[in-house]
LUMDOLUM-187876 format. One record per residue: x negated, z, y negated of N, C-alpha, C in turn. Coordinates in steps of 0.2 Angstrom, whole numbers, plus 2048, in hexadecimal, padded with zeros to 3 digits. Layout:
// residues N
XZYXZYXZY;...
This chain:
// residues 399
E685E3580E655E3587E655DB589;E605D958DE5F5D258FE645D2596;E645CB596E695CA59AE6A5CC5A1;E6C5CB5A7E6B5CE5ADE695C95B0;E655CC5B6E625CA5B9E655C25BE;E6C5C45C0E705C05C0E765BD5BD;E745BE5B7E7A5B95B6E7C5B35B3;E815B25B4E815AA5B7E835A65BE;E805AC5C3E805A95C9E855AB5CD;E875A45D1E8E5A65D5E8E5A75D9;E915AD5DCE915AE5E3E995AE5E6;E975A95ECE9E5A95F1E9C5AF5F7;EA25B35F6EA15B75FCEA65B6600;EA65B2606EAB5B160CEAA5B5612;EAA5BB612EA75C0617EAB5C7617;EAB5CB61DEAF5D161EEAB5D661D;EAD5DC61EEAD5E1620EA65E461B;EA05E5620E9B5E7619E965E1618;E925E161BE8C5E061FE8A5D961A;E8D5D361AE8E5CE615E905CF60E;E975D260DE975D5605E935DA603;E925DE606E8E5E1601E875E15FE;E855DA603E7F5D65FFE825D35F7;E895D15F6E895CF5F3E8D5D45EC;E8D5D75F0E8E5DE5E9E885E05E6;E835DF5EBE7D5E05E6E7D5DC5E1;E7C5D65E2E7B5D25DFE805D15D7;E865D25D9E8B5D75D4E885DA5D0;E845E05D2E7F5E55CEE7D5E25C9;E7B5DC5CAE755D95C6E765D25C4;E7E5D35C1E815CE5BDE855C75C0;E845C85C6E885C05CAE8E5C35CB;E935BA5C9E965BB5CBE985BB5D2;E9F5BE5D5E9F5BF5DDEA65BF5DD;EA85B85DFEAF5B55E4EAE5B75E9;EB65BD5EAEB75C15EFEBC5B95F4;EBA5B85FAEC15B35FCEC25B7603;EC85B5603ECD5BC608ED35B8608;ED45B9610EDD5B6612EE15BA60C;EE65B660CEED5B6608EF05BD60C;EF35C0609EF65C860DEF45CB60B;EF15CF612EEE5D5612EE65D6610;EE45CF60EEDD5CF60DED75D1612;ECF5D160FECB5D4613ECE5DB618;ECE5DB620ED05E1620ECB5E6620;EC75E461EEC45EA61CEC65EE618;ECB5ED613ED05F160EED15F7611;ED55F4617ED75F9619ED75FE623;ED45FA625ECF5FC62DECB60362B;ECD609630ECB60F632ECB61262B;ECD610626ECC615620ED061861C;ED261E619ED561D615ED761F60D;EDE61D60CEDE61A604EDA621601;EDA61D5F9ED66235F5ED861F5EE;ED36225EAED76215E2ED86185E1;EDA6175DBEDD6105DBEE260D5E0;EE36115E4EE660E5EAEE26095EE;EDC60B5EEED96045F3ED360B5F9;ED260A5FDECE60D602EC660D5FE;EC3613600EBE6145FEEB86105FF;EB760E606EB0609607EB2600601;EB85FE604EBA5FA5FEEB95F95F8;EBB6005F3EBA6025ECEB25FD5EB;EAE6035F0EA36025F0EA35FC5F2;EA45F85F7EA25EF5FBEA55E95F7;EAB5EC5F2EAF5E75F1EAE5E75E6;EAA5EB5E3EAA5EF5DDEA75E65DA;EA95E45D3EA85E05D0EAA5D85D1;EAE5D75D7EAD5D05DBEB65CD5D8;EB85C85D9EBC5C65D8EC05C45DD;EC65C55DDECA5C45E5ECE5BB5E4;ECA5B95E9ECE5B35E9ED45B25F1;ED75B35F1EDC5B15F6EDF5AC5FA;EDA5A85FDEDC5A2600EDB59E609;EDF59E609EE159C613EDC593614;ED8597616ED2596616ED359261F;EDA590621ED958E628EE0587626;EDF58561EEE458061EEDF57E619;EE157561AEDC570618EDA57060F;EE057460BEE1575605EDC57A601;EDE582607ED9586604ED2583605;ECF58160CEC957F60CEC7579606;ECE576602EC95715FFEC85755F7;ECC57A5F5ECB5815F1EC45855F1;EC25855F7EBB5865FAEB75845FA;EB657D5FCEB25795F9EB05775F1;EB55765EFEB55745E7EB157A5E5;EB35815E8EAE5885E5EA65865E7;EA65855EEE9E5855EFE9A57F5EB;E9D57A5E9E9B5755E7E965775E0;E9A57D5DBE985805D6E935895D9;E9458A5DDE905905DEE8958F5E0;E865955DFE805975E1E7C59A5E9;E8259F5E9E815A25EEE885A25F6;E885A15FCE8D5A2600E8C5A7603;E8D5AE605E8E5B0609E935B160E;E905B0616E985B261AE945B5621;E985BB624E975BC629E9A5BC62D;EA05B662DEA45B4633EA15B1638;EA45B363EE9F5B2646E9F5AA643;E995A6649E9A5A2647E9E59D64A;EA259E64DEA859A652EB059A64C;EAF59F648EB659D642EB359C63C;EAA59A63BEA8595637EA958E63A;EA858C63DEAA585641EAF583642;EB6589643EBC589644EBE58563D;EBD58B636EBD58C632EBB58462D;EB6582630EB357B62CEAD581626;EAB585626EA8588621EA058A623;E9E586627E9658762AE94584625;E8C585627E85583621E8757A621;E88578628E8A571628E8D56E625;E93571623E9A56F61FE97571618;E94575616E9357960FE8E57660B;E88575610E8257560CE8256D60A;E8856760FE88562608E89561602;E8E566601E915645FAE8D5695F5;E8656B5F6E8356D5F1E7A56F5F3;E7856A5F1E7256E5F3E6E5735EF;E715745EAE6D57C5E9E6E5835EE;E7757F5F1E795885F4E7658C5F8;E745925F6E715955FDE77597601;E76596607E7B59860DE7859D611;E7B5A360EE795AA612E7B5AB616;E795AC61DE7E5AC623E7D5B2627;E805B6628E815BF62AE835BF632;E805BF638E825BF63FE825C6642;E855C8648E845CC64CE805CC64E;E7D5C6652E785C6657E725C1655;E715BD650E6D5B964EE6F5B264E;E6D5AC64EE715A564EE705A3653;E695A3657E695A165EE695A7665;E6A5A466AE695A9671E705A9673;E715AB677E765AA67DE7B5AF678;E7A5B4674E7F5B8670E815B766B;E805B1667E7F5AE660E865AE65E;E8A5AD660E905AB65FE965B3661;E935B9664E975BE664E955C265F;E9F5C465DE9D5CA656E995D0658;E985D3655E975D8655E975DE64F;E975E464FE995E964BE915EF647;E915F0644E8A5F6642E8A5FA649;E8F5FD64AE90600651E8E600656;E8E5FA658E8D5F665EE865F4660;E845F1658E7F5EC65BE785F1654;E785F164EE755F564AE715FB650;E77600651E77606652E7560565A;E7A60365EE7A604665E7460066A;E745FA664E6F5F4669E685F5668;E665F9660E605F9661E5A600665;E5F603668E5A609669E5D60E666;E5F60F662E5F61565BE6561A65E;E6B61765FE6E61B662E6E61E669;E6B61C66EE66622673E6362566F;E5E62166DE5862866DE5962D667;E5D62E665E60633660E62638664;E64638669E6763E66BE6464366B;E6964A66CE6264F66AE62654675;E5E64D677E5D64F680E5E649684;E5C64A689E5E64368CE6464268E;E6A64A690E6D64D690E7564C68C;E7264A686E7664A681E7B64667F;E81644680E8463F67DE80639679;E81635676E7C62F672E8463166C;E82631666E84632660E8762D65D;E8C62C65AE90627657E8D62564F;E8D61E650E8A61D646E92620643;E9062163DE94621638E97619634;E9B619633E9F61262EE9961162A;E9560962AE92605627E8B607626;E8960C62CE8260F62AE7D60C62D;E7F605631E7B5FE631E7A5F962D;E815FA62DE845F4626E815F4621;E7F5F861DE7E5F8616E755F7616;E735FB61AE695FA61CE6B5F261C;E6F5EF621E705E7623E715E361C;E755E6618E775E2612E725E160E;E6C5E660EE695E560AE605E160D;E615DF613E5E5D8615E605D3614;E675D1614E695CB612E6A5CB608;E6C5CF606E6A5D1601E605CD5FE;E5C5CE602E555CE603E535C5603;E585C260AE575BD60AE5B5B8606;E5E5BB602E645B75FCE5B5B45F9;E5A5BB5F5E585BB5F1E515B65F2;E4E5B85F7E495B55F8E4B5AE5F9;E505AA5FBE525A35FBE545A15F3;E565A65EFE555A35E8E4F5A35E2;E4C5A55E7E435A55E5E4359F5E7;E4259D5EDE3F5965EFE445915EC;E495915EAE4F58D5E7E4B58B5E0;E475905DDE455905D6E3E58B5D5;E3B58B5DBE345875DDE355815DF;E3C57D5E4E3E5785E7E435765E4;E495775E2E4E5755E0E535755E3;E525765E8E575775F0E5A57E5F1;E5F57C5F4E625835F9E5F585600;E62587603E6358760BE6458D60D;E6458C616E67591619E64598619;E6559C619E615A561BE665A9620;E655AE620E685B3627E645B9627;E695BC62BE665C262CE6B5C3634;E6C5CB637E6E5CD63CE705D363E;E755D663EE755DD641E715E0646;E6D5DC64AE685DC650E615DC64D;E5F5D7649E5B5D7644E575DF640;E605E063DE5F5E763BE5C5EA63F;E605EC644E605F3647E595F3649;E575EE64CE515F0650E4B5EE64A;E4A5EE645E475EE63EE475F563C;E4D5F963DE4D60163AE49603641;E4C602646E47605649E4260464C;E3E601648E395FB64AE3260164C;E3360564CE2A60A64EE2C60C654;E3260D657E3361265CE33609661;E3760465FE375FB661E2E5FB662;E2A5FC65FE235F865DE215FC665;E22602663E1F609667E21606670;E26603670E2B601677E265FB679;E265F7675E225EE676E1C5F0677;E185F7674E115F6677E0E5FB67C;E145FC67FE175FF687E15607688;E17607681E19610681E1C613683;E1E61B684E2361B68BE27620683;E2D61F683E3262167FE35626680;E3962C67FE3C62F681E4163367C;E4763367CE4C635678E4963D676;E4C63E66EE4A64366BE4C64A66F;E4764E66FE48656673E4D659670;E5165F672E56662670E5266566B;E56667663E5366C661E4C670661;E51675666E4C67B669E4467966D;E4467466EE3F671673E3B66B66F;E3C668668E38667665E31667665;E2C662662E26661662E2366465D;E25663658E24665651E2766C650;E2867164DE2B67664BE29677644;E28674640E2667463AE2A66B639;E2A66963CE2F66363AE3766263F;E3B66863EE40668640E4466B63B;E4B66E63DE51671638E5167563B;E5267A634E53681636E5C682634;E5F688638E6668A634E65691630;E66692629E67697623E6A69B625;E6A6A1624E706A8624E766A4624;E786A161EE7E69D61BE8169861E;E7E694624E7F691629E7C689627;E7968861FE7668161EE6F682622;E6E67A622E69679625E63678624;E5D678621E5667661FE53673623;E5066C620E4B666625E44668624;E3F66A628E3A66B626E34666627;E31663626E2C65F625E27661624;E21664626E1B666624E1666662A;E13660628E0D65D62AE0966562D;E07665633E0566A636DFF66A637;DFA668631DF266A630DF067162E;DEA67362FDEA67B630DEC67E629;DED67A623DEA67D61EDF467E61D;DF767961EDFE67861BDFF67E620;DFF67E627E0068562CE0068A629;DFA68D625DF8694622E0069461C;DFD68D619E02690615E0968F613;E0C68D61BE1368D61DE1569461F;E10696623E1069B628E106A2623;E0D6A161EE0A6A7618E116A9613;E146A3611E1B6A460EE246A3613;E226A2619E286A261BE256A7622;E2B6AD622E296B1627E256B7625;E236B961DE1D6BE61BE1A6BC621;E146BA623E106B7625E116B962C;E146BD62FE156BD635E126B963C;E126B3639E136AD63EE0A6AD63F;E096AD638DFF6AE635DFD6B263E;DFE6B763DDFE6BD643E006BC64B;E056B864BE066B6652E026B5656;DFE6B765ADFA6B3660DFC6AD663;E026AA664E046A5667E0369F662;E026A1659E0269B658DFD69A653;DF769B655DEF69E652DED69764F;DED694655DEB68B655DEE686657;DEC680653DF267A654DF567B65C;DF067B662DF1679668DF567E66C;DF6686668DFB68C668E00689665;E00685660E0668465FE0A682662;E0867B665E0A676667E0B677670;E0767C673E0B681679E0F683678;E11687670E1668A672E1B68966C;E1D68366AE21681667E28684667;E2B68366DE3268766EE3368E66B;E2C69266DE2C69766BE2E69A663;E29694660E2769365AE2F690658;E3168D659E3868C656E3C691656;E3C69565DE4069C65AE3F6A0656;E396A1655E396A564EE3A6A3649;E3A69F646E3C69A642E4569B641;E4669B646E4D69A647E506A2644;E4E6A6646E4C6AE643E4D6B263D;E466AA63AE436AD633E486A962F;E4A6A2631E4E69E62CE546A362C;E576A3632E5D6AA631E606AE62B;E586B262AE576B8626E5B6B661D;E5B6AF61EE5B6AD617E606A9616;E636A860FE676A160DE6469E60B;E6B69760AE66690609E60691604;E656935FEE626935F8E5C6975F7;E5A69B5F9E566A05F8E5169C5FD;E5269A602E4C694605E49690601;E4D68E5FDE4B6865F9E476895F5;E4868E5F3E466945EDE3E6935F0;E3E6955F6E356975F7E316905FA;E3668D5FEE316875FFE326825F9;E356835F5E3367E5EFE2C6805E9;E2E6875EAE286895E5E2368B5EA;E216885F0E1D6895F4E186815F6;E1B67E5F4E1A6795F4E1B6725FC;E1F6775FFE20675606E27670605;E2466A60AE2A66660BE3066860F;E3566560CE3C66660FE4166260C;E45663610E4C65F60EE53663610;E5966260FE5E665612E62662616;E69664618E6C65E61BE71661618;E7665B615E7765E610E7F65A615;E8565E610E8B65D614E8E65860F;E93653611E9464D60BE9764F607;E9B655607E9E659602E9A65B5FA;E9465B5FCE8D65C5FAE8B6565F5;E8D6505F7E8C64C5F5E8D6485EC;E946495ECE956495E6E9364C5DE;E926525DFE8E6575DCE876565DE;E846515E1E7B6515E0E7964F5D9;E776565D6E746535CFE6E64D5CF;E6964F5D4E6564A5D5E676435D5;E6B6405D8E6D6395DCE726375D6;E7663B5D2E7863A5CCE746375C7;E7063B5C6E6B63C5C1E666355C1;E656325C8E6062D5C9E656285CA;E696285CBE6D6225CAE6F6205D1;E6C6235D6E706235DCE786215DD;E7C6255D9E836275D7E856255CF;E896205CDE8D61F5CAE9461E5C9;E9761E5C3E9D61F5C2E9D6185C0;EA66195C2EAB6125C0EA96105B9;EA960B5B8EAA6065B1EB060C5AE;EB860D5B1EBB60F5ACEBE6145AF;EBD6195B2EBC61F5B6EB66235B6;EB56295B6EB262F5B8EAF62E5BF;EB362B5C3EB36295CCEAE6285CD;EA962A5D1EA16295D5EA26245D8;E9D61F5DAE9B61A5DFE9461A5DF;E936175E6E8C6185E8E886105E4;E826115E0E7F60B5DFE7C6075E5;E796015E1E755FD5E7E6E6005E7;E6A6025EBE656055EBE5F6045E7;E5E6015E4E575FE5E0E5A5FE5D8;E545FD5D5E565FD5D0E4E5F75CB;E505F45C7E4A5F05C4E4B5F05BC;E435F35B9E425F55B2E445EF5AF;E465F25A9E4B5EF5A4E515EC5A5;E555EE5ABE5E5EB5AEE605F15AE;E665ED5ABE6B5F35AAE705F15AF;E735F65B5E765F25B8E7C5F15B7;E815EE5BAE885EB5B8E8F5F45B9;E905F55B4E935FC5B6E995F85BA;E9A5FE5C0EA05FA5C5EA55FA5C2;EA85F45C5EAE5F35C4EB25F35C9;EB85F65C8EBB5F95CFEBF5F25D2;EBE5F25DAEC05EE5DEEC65E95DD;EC85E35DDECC5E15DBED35DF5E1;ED95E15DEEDF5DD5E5EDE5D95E8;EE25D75ECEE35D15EFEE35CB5EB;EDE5C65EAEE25C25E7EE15C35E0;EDD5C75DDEE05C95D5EDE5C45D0;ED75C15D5ED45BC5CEED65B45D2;EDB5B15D3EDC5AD5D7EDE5A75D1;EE15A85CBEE25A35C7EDC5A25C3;ED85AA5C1ED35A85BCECE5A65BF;ECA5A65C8EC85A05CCEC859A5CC;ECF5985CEED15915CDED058E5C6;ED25925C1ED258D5BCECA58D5BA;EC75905BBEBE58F5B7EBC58C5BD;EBF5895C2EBF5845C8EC057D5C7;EC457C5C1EC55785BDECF5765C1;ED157A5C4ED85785C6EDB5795C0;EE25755BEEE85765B9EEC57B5BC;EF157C5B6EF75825B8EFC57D5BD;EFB5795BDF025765C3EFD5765C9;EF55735CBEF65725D1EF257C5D4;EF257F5D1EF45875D3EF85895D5;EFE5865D0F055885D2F085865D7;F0557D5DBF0557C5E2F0157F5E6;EFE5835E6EFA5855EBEFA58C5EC;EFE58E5E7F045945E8F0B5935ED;F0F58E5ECF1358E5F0F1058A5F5;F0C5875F7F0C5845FBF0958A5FF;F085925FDF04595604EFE598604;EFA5915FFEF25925FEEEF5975FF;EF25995F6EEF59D5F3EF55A45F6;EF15AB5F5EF75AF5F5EF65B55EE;
């Protein structure tokens, strides 16, 4: 097999939680190296915040953000470790950090401090709020700012009525990681043409109003927006969820032109619907939607999930399910495509990086490493001796 796409290439990941490493776990995927650095202790707390343990003893999000990287442990707020830091950047490729940037200046580890002592390095830098504006300098969470600041979580709700819905753990983060991800890459493109580094970025803010950038565009060019209708009161009724006898759910998506109507209408419902006076023509439909959704509700009833997939697969009608995470593991599809892989030396499932490029084989994971575990085999391809490791062991440094 030829060689990977990355390898060779060093990445410093100086960064928490997800949103910054998991740009660089991709890059893991695809053969770089990735120095994990982490206070001395308890390490990144992402180890262990809101979640919990699972096999190997280490928490599950962890295992997937933290898979292939190297743990270097070093107190990064005394004049030693940052010169242990330095010495790394000076050989590296890549920096990642999304630390705000008020404990990168604390820190002495901004693009100012970094990008002298090497000018190949790109310095990828991961913000809550962007680098400039009155909020540059406040953290922020996928929660907060992803989810809450850009719209998405209003207008989700299902009424105007409705509570506004909580994201799930890192379901900004990871969309997010893979823009910064984006922009790595794309600065080591221009690295190859110039010979230079420099800075790139990304944002949580960024993100979010980027995913929801049609419903964003739709607001800027003074459309009037309105939070999704409950259910029952939907516009589409051919693009809503139905509930099975069995209690799972069916997504239906079927473009509602007269021909696909016939032939939704002709295989769900023994054609029933065909018949209907209220839903003869688009503009009957579309009056009486509610209606139309109750039957549906009805006919979807009458049957289990399976025996639905059964006829709208061999009918040629789109659909999806919602599928319960239980579900998850067992998807022979997302198996099969590579979605889902297993440990390097385990059975264990973990989620891949979404993309894939012909002829790479990607790096099979390697499960997450301790606190600290690869701190002597850093330092010494850093070029330190066994004695001054062993000062900077006792002295705290390192842990």
């Amino acid at each position: 097999m030829p060689g990977r796409i990355f390898d060779g290439l060093k990445v410093i990941d100086c960064a928490s939680y997800i949103a910054g490493p998991a740009a660089a776990t991709v890059m893991s995927d695809f053969g770089a190296e990735v120095i994990k650095i982490e206070p001395p202790g308890a390490g990144d707390p992402y180890r262990s915040a809101l979640l919990r343990p699972a096999g190997k003893g280490m928490h599950p999000n962890w295992m997937m953000d933290a898979r292939n990287k190297k743990s270097l442990a070093i107190d990064l707020a005394s004049d030693a470790g940052r010169a242990v830091l330095y010495r790394l950047v000076a050989g590296a490729d890549v920096f990642v950090t999304n630390y705000p940037p008020p404990v990168r200046r604390k820190l002495r580890i901004g693009v100012e401090h970094l990008a002298p002592l090497n000018q190949r390095l790109i310095y990828a830098s991961f913000t809550g709020y962007g680098e400039s504006g009155p909020e540059a300098d406040k953290p922020g969470f996928d929660s907060t700012v992803w989810w809450g600041r850009s719209g998405m979580m209003d207008l989700v709700r299902a009424g105007p009525d409705a509570i506004p819905a909580r994201s799930l753990p890192g379901m900004g983060d990871h969309p997010s990681a893979m823009a910064m991800y984006g922009a790595i890459v794309t600065a080591l493109y221009q690295r190859e043409k110039t010979g230079k580094g420099g800075l790139v970025g990304s944002s949580l803010l960024a993100n979010g109003l980027w995913a929801n950038s049609c419903t964003v565009q739709a607001q800027l060019c003074g459309d009037t927006i309105a939070v999704q209708p409950p259910r029952h009161l939907a516009a589409g009724p051919t693009r809503n969820n139905y509930r099975c006898r069995d209690g799972r759910w069916i997504i239906l998506t079927v473009v509602p032109t007269e021909d696909r109507w016939r032939k939704f209408a002709t295989h769900v419902g023994d054609g029933a619907l065909l018949s209907d006076p209220r839903f003869v023509t688009a503009a009957d439909r579309d009056a009486n939607a509610p209606a139309m959704i109750a039957e549906l509700d009805r006919i979807f009833a009458s049957k289990d999930f399976t025996e639905w997939t059964r006829i709208l697969e061999a009918n040629g009608l789109v659909f999806g399910y919602v599928a319960r995470i239980e579900d998850v593991p067992n998807d022979r599809q997302a198996i099969a495509s590579g979605a889902l892989v297993p440990f390097e030396d385990d059975d264990l499932l973990t989620v891949s990086s979404p993309f894939w490029v012909e002829g790479q084989e990607k790096v099979r994971p390697r499960h997450a490493p301790s606190v600290g575990q690869h701190n002597e085999q850093v330092l010494r391809e850093a070029g330190y001796a066994a004695e001054e490791i062993a000062a900077l062991r006792t002295a705290g440094v390192i842990g």
